[in-house]
Structure formats: C-alpha cells, structure tokens
Backbone as JSON, one array per atom type, in Angstrom:
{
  "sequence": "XXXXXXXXXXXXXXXXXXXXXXXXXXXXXXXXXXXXXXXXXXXXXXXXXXXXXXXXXXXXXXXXXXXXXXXXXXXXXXXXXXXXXXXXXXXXXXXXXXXXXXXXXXXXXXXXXXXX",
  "N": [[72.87, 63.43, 150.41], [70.05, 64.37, 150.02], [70.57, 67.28, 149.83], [71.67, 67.78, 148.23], [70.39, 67.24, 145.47], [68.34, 69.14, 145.54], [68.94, 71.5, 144.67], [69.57, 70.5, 141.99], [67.19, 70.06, 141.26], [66.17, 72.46, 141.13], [67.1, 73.6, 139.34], [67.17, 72.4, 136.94], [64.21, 73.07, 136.82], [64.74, 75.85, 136.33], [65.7, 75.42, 133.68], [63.97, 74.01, 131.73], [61.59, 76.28, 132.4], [63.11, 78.26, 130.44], [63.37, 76.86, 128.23], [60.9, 77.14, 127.4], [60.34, 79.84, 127.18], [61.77, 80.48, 125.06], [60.98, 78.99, 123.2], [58.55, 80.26, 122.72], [58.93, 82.63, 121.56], [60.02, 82.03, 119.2], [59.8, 82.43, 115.71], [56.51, 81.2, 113.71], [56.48, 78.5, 111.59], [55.51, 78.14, 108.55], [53.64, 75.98, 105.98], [53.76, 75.02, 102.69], [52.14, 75.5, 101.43], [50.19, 77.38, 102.29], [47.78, 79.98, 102.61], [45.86, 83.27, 102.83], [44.11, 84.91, 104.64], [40.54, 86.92, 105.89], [39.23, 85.42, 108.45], [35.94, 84.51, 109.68], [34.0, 82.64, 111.91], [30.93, 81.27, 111.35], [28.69, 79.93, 111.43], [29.44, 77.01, 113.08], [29.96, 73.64, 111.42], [30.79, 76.04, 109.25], [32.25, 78.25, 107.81], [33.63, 81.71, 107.19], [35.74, 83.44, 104.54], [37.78, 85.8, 103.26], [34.73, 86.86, 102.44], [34.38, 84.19, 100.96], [32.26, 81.36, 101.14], [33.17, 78.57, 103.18], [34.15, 75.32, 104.49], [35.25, 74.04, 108.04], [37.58, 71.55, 108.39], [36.87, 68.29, 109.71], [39.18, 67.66, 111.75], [40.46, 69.76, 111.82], [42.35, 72.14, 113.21], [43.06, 74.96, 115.13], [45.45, 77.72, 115.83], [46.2, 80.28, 117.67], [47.2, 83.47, 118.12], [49.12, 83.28, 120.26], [50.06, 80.55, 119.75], [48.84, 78.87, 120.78], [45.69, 76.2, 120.94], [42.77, 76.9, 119.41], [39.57, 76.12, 120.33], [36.95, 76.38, 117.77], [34.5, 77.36, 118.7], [35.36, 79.16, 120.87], [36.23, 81.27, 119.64], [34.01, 82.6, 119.1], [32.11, 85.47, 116.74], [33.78, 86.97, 115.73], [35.95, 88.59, 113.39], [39.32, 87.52, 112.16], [42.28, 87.81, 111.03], [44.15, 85.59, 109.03], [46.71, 82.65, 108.82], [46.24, 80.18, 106.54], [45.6, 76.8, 105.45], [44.17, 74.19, 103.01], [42.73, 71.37, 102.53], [42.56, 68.37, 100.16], [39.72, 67.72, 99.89], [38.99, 70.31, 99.71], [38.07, 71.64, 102.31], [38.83, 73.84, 105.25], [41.35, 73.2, 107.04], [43.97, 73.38, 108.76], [44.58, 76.55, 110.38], [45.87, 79.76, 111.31], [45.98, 82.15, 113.41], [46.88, 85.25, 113.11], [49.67, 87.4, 114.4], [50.49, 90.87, 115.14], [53.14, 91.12, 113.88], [53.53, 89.16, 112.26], [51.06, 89.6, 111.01], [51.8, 92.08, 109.21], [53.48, 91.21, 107.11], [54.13, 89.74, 104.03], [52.47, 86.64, 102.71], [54.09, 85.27, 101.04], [56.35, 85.36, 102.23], [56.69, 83.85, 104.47], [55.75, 81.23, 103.95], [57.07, 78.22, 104.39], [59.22, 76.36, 101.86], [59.55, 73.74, 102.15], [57.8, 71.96, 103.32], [54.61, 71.23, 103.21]],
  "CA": [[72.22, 63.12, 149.16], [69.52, 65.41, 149.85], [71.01, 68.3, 150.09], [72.17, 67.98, 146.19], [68.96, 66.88, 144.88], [66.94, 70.06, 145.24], [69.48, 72.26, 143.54], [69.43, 69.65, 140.62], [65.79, 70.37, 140.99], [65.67, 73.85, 141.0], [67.9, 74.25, 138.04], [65.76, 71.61, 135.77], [63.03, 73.89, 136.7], [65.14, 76.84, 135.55], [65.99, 75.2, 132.16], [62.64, 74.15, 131.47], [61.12, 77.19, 132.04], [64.09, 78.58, 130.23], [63.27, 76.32, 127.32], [59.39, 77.08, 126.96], [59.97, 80.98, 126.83], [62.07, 80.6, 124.0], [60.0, 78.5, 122.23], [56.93, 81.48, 122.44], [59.24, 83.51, 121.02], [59.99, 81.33, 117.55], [58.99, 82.25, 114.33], [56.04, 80.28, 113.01], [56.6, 78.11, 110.38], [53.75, 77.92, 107.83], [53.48, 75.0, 105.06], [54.06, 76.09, 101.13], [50.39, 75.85, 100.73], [49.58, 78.41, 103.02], [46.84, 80.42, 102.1], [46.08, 84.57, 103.81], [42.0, 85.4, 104.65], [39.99, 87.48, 107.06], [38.31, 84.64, 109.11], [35.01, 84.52, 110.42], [32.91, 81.4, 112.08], [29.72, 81.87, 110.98], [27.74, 78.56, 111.69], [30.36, 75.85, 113.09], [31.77, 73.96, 110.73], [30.78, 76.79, 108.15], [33.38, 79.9, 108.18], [33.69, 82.93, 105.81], [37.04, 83.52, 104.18], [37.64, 86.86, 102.45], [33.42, 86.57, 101.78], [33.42, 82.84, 100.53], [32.11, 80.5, 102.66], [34.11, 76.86, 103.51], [33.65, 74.3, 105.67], [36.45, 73.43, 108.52], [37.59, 70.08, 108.14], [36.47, 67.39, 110.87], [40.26, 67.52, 112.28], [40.85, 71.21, 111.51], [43.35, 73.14, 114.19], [43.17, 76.73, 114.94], [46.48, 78.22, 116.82], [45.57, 81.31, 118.12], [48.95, 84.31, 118.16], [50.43, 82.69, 121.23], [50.32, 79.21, 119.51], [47.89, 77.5, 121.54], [45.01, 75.94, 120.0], [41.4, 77.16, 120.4], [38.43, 75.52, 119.85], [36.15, 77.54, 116.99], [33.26, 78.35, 119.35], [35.6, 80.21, 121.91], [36.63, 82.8, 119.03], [33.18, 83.97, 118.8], [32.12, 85.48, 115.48], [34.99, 88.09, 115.96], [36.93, 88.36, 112.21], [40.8, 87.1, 112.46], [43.53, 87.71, 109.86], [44.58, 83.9, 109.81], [47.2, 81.72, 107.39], [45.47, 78.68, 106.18], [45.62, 75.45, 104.31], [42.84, 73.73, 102.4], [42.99, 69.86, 102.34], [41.92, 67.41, 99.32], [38.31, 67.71, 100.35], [38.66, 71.9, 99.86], [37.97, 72.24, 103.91], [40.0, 74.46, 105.96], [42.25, 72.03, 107.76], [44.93, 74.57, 109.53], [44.39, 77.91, 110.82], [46.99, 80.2, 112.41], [45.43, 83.55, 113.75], [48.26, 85.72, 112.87], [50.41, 88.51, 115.35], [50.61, 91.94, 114.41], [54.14, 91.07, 113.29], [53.32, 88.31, 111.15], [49.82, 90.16, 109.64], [52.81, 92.92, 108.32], [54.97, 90.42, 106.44], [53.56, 89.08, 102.92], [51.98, 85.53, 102.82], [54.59, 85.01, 100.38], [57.63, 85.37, 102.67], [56.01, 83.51, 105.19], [55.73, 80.16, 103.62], [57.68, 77.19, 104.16], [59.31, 75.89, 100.5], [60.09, 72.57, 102.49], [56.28, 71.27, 103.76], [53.12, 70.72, 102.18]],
  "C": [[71.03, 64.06, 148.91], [69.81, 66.65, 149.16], [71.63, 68.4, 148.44], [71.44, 68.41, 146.06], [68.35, 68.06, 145.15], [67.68, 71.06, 144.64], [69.66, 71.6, 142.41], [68.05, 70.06, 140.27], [65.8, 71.75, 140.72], [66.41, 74.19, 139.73], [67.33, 73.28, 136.84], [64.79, 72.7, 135.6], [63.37, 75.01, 135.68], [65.21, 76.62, 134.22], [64.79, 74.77, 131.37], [61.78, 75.3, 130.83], [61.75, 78.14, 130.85], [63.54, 78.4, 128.35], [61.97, 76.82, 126.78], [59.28, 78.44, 126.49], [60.72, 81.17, 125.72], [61.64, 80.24, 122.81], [58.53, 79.37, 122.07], [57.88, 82.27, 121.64], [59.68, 83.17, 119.34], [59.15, 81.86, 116.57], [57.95, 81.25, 114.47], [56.24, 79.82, 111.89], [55.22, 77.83, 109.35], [54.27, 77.04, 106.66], [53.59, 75.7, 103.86], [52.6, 76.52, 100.59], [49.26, 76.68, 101.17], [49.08, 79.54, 102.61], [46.75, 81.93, 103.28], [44.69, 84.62, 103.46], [42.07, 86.02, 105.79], [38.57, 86.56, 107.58], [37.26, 85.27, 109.66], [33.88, 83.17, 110.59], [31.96, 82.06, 112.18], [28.64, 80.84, 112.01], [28.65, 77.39, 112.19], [29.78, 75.01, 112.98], [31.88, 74.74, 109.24], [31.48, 77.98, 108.76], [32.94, 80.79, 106.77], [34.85, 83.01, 105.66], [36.92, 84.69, 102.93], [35.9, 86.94, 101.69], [33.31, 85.4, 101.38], [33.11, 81.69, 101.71], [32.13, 79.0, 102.26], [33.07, 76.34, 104.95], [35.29, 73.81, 107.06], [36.42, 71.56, 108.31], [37.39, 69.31, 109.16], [37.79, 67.53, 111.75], [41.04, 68.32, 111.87], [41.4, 71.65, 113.09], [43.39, 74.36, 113.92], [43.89, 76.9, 116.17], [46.16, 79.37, 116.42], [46.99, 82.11, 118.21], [49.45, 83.81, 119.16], [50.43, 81.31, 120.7], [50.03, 78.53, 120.06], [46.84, 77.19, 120.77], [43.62, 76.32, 120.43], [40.62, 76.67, 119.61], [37.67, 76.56, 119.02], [35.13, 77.97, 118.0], [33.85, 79.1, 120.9], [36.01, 81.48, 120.81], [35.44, 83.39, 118.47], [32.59, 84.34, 116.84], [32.9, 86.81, 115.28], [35.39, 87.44, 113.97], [38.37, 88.33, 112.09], [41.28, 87.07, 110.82], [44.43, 86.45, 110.06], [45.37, 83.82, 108.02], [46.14, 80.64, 107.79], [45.81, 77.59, 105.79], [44.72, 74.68, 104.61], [43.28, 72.18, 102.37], [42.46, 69.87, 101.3], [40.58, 67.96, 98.85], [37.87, 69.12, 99.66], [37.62, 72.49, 101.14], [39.09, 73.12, 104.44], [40.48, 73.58, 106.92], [43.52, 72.81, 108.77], [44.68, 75.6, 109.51], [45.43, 78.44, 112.04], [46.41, 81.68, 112.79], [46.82, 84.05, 114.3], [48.59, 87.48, 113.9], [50.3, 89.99, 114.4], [52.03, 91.95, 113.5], [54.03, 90.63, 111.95], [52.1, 88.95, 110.26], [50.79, 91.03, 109.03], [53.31, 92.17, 107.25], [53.65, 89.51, 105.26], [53.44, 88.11, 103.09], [53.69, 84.76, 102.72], [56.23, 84.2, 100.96], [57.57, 84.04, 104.04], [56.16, 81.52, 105.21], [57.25, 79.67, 103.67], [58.3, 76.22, 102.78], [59.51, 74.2, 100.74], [58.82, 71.88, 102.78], [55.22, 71.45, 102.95], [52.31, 71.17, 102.99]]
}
C-alpha cells in the first residue's frame, strides 16, 4: 500500500505544479470599464493618474505583471503603466501593472465586453 502512495504523490505534485505554470502564463482578463494611466502613489491613498490626482478606494487591489497583489507602499513612488477601474465613489478600485506585452496592445482590445 505504500509503495503506491508516493507515486500517486509525486504525480499530484507534478500536476499541480503543472497546473500553476499554466495559469502565469494566461492572458489577463480586464473588465469593460477598464481604464489605461501612468500610475504614481504619491501620498497613500492619494495617487496620480496621467497628472490627475484620485484617491484608491478602501478595498482597492493592485496585481503587479506576475499577478500577485502588492500592497501600494511596496511600489514606492516608481510610475507604472497600469489598467484600471474607477468605482461609484470615482476611487481607483482595481489596478493591474501591465507586462511589456500587454503595455503594446491598445486598452481597447484588452477589455472584457462580458464584466463590469
């Protein structure tokens, strides 16, 4: 019974891992309301956006080009080519700090016609 069980294991592992590097490699999907700026945190939760200056929203997300999420005061006051979307309020509520792939490719094409 052993003697199965750790090649069951080792091949979970494989498909796993298997599974996670394909998922880095996915498109991002962006919402229809997705918005294109050259970020900069100024004052957190005041940013700059192409020169105007917002507020992030209390329960604002920023995915960083590998699609993890970083807190605003690890990116510094560095300036990021990011998609967006504005909530209700007119806060920045999503932030995607965009790949060299994705900064190439028009907002336009980019967007999701299916999400909000």
């Amino acid at each position: 019974m052993l003697a199965t069980m750790r090649p069951i294991r080792l091949l979970m592992i494989f498909l796993l891992a298997t599974l996670a590097f394909s998922a880095m490699a996915a498109e991002r999907d962006f919402p229809a309301s997705t918005l294109r700026g050259k970020l900069t945190i100024t004052d957190y939760p005041t940013v700059t956006i192409n020169g105007n200056t917002l507020q992030l929203s209390p329960g604002s997300r920023i995915w960083n080009a590998e699609q993890l999420t970083q807190t605003p005061n690890s990116l510094g006051s560095d300036t990021y080519l990011v998609n967006y979307t504005v909530n209700a309020q007119g806060d920045i509520d999503r932030v995607w700090i965009l790949t060299a792939d994705e900064a190439s490719q028009k907002v336009d094409v980019q967007r999701n016609s299916l999400k909000r």
